[in-house]
C-alpha positions as CSV (number, residue, x, y, z in Angstrom):
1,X,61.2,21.6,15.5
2,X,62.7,25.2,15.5
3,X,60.3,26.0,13.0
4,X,57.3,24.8,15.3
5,X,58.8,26.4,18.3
6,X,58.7,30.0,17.1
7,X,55.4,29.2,15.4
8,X,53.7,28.8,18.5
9,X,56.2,31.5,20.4
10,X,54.6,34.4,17.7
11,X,51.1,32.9,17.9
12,X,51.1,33.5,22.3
13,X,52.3,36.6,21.2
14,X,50.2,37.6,18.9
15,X,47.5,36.6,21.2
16,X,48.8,38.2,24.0
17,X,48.7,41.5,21.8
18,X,45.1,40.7,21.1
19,X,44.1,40.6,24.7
20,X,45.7,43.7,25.5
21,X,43.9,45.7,22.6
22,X,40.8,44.3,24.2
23,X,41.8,45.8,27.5
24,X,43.0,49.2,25.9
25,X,39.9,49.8,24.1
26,X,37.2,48.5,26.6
27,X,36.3,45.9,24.5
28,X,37.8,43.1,26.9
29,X,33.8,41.9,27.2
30,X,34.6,40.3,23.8
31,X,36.2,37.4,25.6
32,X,33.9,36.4,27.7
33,X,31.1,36.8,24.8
34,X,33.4,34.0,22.5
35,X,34.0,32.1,26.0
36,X,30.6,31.6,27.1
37,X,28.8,32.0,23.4
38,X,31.0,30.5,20.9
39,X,32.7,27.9,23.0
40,X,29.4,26.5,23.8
41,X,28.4,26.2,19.6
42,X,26.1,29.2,19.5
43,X,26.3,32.6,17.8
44,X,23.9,34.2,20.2
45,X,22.6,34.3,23.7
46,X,20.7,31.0,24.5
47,X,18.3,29.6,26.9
48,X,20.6,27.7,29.1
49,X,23.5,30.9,29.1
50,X,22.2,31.6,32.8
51,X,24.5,28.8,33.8
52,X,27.5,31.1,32.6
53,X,26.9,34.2,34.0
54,X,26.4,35.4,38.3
55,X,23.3,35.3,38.8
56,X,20.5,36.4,41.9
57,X,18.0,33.9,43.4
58,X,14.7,35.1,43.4
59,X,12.8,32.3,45.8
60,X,9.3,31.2,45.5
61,X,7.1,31.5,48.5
62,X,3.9,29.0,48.5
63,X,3.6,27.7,45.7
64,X,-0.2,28.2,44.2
65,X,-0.7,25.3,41.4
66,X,-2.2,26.0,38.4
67,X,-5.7,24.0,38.6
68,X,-6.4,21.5,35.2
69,X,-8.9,22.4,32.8
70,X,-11.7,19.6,32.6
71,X,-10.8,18.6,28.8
72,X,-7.0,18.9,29.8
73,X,-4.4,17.4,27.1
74,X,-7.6,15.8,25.1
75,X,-6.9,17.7,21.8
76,X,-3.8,17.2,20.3
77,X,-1.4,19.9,18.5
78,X,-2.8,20.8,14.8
79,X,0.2,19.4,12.2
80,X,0.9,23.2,11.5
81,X,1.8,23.7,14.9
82,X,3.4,20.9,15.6
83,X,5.5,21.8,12.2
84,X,6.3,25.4,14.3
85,X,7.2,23.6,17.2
86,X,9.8,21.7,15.4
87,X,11.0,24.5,12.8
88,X,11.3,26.6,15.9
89,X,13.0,24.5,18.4
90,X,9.9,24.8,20.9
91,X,10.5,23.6,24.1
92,X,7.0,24.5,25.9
93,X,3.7,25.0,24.5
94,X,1.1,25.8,27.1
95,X,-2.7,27.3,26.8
96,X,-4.5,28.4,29.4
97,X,-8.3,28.4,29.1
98,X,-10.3,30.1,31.7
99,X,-7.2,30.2,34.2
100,X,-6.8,26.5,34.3
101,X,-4.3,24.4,32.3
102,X,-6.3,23.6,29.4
103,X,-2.9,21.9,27.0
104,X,1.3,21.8,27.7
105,X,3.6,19.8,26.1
106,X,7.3,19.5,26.7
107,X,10.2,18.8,24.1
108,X,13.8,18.5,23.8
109,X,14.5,16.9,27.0
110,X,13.0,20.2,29.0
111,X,10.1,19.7,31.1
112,X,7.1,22.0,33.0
113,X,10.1,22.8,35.9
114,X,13.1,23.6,33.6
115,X,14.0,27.0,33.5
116,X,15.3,28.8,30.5
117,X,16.2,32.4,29.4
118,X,12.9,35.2,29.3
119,X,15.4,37.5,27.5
120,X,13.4,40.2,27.0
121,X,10.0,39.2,28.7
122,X,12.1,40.8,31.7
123,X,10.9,43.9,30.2
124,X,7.6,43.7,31.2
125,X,8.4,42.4,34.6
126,X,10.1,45.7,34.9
127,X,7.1,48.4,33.8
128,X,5.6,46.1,36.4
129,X,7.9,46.8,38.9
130,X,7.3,50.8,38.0
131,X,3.9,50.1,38.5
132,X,4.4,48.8,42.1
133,X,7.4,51.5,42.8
134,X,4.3,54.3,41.8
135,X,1.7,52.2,44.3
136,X,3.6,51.9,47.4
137,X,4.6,56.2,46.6
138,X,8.5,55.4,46.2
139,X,7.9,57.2,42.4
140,X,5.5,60.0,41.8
141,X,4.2,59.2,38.5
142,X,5.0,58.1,34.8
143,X,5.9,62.1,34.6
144,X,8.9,62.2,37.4
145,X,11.5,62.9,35.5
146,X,15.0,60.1,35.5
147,X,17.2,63.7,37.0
148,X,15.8,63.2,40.0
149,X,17.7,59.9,40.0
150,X,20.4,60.8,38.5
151,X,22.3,63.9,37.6
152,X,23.8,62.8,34.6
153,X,20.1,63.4,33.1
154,X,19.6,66.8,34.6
155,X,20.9,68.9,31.5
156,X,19.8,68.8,27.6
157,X,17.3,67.3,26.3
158,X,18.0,64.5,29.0
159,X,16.4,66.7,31.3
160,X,12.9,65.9,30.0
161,X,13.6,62.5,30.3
162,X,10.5,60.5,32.2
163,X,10.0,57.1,33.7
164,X,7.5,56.6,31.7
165,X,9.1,57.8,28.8
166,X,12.0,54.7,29.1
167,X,8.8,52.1,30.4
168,X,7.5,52.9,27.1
169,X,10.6,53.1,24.4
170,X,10.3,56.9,24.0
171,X,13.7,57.9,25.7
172,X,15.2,59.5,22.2
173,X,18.5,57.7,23.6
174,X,21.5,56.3,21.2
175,X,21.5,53.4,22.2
176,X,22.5,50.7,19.1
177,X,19.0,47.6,19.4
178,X,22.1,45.2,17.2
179,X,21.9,41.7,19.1
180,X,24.3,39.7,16.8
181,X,27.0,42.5,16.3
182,X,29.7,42.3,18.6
183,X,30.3,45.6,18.9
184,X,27.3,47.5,19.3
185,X,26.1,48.5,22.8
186,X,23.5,45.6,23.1
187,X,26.5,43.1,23.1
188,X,28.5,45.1,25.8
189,X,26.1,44.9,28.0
190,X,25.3,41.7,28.0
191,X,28.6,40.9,28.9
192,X,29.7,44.1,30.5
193,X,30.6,43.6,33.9
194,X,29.7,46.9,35.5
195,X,26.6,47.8,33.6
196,X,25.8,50.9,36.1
197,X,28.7,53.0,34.7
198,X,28.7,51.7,31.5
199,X,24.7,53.0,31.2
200,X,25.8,56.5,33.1
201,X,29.2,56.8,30.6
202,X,27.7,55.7,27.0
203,X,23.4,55.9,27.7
204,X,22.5,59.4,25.8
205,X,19.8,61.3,24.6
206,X,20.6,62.6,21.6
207,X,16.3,63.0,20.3
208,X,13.6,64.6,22.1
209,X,11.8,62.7,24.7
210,X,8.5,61.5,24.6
211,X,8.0,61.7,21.0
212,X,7.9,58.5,19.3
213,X,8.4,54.8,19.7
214,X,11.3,53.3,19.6
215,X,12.5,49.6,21.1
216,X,15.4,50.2,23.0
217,X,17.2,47.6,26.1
218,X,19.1,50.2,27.1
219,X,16.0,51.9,28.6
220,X,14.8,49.0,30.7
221,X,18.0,48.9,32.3
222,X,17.9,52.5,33.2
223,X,14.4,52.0,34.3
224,X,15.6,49.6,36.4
225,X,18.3,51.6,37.8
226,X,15.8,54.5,39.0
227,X,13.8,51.8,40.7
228,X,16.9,50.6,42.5
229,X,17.6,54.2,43.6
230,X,13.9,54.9,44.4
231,X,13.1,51.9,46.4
232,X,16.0,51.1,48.1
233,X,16.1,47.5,47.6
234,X,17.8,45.4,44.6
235,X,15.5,45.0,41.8
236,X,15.5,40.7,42.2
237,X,14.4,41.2,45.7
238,X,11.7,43.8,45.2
239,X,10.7,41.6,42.2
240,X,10.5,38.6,45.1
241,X,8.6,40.5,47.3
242,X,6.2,42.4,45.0
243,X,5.0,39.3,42.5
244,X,7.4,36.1,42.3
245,X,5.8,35.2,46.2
246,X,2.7,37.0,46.1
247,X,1.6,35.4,42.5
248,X,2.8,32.0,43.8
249,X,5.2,30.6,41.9
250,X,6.4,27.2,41.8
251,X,9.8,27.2,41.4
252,X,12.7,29.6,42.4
253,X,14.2,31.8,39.5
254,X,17.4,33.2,38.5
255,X,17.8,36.7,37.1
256,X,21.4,37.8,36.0
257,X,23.6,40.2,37.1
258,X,26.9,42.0,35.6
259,X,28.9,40.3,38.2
260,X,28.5,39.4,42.2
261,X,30.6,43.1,43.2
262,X,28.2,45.3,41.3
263,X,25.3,43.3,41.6
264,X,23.3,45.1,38.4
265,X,20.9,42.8,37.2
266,X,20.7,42.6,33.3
267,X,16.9,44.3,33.7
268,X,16.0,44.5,30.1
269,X,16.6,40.6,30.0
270,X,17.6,37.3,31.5
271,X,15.1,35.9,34.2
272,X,15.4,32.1,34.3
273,X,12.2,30.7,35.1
274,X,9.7,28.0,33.4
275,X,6.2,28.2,31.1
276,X,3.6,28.2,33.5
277,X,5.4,30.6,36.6
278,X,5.8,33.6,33.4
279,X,2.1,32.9,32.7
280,X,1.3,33.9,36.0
281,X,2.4,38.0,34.9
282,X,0.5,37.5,32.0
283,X,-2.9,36.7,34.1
284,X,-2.1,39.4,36.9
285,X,-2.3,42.1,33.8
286,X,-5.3,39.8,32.3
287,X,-7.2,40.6,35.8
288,X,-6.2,44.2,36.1
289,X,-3.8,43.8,38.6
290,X,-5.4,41.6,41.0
291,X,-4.3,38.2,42.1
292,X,-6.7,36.1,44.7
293,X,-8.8,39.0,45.8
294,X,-5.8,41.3,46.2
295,X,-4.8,44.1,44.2
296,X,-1.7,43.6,43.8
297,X,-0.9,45.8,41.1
298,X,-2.6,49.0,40.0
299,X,-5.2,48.6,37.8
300,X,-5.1,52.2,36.4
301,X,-1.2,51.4,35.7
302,X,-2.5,48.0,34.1
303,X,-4.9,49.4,32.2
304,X,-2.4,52.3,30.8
305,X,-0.2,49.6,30.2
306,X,-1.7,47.8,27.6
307,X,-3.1,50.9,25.5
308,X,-0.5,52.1,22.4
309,X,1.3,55.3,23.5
310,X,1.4,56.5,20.3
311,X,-1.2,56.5,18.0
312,X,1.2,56.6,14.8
313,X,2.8,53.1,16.1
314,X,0.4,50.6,17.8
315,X,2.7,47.8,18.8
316,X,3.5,48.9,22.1
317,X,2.1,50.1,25.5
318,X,4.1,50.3,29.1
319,X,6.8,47.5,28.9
320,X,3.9,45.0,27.0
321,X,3.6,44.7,23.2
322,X,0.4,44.9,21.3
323,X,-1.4,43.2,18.2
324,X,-4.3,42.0,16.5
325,X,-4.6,38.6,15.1
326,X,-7.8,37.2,13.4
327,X,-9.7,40.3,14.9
328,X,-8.6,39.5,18.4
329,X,-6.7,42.0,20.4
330,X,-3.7,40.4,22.1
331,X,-1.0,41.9,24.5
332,X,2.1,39.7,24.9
333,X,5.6,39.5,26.8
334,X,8.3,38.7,23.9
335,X,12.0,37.8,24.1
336,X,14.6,36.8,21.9
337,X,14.5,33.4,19.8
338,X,10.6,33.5,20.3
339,X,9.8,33.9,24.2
340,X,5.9,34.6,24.3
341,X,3.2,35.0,27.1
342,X,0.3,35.8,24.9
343,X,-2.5,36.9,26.4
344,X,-6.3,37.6,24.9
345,X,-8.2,38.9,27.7
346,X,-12.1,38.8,26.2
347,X,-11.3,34.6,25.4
348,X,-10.0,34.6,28.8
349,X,-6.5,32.7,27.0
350,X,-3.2,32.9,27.6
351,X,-0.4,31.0,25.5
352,X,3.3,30.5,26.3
353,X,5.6,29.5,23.9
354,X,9.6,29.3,25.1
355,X,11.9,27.8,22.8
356,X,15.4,28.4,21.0
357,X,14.5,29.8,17.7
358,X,12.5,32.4,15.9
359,X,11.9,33.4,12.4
360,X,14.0,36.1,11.3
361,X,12.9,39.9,11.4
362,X,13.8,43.6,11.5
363,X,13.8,45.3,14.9
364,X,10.4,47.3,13.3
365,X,8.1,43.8,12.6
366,X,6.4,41.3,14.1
367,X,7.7,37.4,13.4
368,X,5.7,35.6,11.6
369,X,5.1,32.3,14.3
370,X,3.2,34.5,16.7
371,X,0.5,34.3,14.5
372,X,1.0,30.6,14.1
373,X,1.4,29.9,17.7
374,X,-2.3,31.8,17.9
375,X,-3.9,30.9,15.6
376,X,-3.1,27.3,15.7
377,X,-3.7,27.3,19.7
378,X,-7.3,28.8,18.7
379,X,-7.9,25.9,16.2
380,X,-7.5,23.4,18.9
381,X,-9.9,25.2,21.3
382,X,-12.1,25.8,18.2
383,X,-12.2,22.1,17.9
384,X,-12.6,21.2,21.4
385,X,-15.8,23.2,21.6
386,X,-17.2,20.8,18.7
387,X,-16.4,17.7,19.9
C-alpha cells in the first residue's frame, strides 16, 4: 500500500513537472492538442474538431436553394468511385451540372446540412476576401505592401512583402507547412491561443519576396490579419456580409478562432459548413465574380486568380489551386484529409468531395483521388449523355 502510495505521489509529480516545462517553454498548446486530438482517437485535426475549439457564427441570410438537374440522382456512382468513397472515408459526393444538382450522396451518418471542417478551403475564402477588401478601396492593390499594416514588416527583406505576395504563397517566410509534427509552427497555431502575436513574434521572412511558390498557412493568416486591420471589421463578419448572405447560403457556419478574448480566426483553415453552401464559392469564381446579376466580386481579381503566378510551378494562382486532368483545366479549393470544390468552368461542373481521409503525399504533389473523384464524376455524366 506504501508502495502504491508513493507510486502515484511521484507520478502527480512528475506530471506536474511536465506541465510546467510546457508553460516555461511556450509549448503549453501541447495540452490542449492531446486533449482535444488524442483524447478523441485521432492523430490529427478532424472534421467534427470545430466542436472543441471557440468558434464565430457566420449566419446565412435567405437562403437561395440549389435548383435539381432534370436527370437528378438517375446514374449511380461507377464501382471505382464508390471504392474511393469508401477507402477515403467520403462523407459527401456532389456534381453540379449546369448549376443545378445533377448527383449527391451522403454517408457515415452525415447528411446535405452537416457541417464539417473546410481546413484549408478557408484559403480561398480568404484571397476572396482580398478581392472584395481591393473592390470596396479598403486595399490598393495586390502590390500594397503588408508594412503598411504592420511595422514589424517594414525593415529587411520584409519590407517588400505584398498582399499579393502572401494570397499567392510567395511570402519567402520560415514558416515550417508540418501538420502531424507537434512541434512545428503549423501545430502551434492550431492550437495557439493568441495567434496575432504568435504570427507578429515567430512569422519571418527569411527569402526574397515574390519569387517563387511556396504553400505556406502561415501566410493566409497574415493575409487575414491585414484585412482585419484594413477593413475594420472581423474577418467572419466581413466574410458574412461580403459572400455567406449575398451567395445565399443555406445553413449558418462556424469559423474558428484562437480563443473568445482575442478573437483571431484560424484564417488559413477551419470554416464549418456543408457540400453544397462551399460549392456556392466555387460557382461565384466559375462566373467571374457574379452571383444573380450582381457583381459581386471582381472579375479582373477572378480572373488573376485562377492563372499560375509562376510559370516554373503551375499548381497555384491567388488562394485557388490549379490542374489538368484528362485535358481539362480545373481550379479547385483543397483542405486537409481530401476537402475539394472542383470546378471545370468550359463543362460548366463543379464537384465536392468532403470526407475524413486522403491518400498520402508530400507538401509538393497532388493526391492521387482528385483524379479519381474527376474522372469518375465525368464517367457518370459521360454515361448519362448516352442513355
Amino acid at each position: 500500500m506504501k508502495f502504491l502510495k508513493n507510486f502515484i505521489k511521484w507520478i502527480i509529480i512528475l506530471f506536474g513537472f511536465l506541465i510546467l516545462v510546457l508553460f516555461i517553454t511556450d509549448t503549453d498548446y501541447l495540452i490542449k492538442a492531446v486533449r482535444t486530438i488524442y483524447l478523441n482517437g485521432h492523430t490529427t485535426a478532424f472534421l467534427k474538431d470545430y466542436n472543441y475549439f471557440d468558434t464565430q457564427l457566420i449566419e446565412k441570410g435567405t437562403p437561395q436553394p440549389w435548383p435539381y438537374h432534370k436527370n437528378y440522382n438517375s446514374i449511380e456512382e461507377t464501382e471505382n468511385l464508390k471504392q474511393a468513397n469508401s477507402q477515403y472515408g467520403t462523407i459527401a459526393f456532389v456534381i453540379i451540372k449546369n448549376d443545378s444538382i445533377w448527383f449527391e450522396n451522403y454517408y457515415d451518418d452525415f447528411n446535405e446540412s452537416s457541417s464539417t471542417n473546410s481546413f484549408s478551403m478557408a484559403k480561398s475564402y480568404v484571397s476572396g476576401l482580398l478581392g472584395k477588401a481591393i473592390m470596396e478601396g479598403h486595399i490598393k492593390d495586390l502590390d500594397q505592401p503588408v508594412c503598411d499594416f504592420f511595422p514589424e514588416f517594414c525593415s529587411g527583406l520584409a519590407a517588400d512583402l505584398t498582399v499579393g505576395d502572401l494570397a499567392s504563397m510567395a511570402s519567402g517566410s520560415n514558416w515550417d507547412e508540418a501538420y502531424y509534427s507537434p512541434f512545428s509552427i503549423t501545430t502551434r497555431a492550431y492550437f495557439y491561443d493568441d495567434l496575432k502575436t504568435m504570427m507578429l513574434n515567430k512569422f519571418k521572412i527569411v527569402d526574397q519576396p515574390g519569387e517563387k511558390f511556396v504553400y505556406q498557412s502561415g501566410n493566409t493568416q497574415l493575409l487575414a490579419m491585414v484585412l482585419e486591420n484594413a477593413t475594420g471589421q472581423k474577418l467572419y463578419d466581413y466574410l458574412e456580409q461580403s459572400f455567406w448572405k449575398p451567395l445565399g447560403c443555406a445553413n449558418n457556419s462556424l469559423w474558428q478562432i484562437d480563443n473568445k478574448s482575442n478573437d483571431m480566426v484560424k484564417a488559413y483553415c477551419c470554416i464549418a459548413s456543408n457540400a453544397k453552401d462551399f460549392a456556392r464559392f466555387g460557382k461565384l469564381y466559375k462566373d467571374y465574380g457574379k452571383w444573380k446579376g450582381q457583381q459581386v466580386l471582381d472579375s479582373a481579381f477572378v480572373a488573376k486568380s485562377l492563372k499560375p503566378r509562376f510559370a516554373e510551378d503551375q499548381r497555384y494562382g491567388y488562394g485557388w489551386w490549379l490542374k489538368e486532368v484528362n485535358n481539362k483545366p480545373f481550379y479547385f479549393m483543397w483542405g486537409h484529409l481530401g476537402q475539394y470544390v472542383m470546378i471545370q468552368p468550359q463543362s460548366n461542373v463543379i464537384i465536392v468531395r468532403l470526407g475524413h481521409n486522403a491518400p498520402k503525399h508530400s507538401i509538393s504533389t497532388f493526391p492521387k483521388d482528385i483524379d479519381i473523384y474527376i474522372e469518375e464524376a465525368y464517367k457518370m455524366l459521360d454515361y448519362d449523355k448516352k442513355t
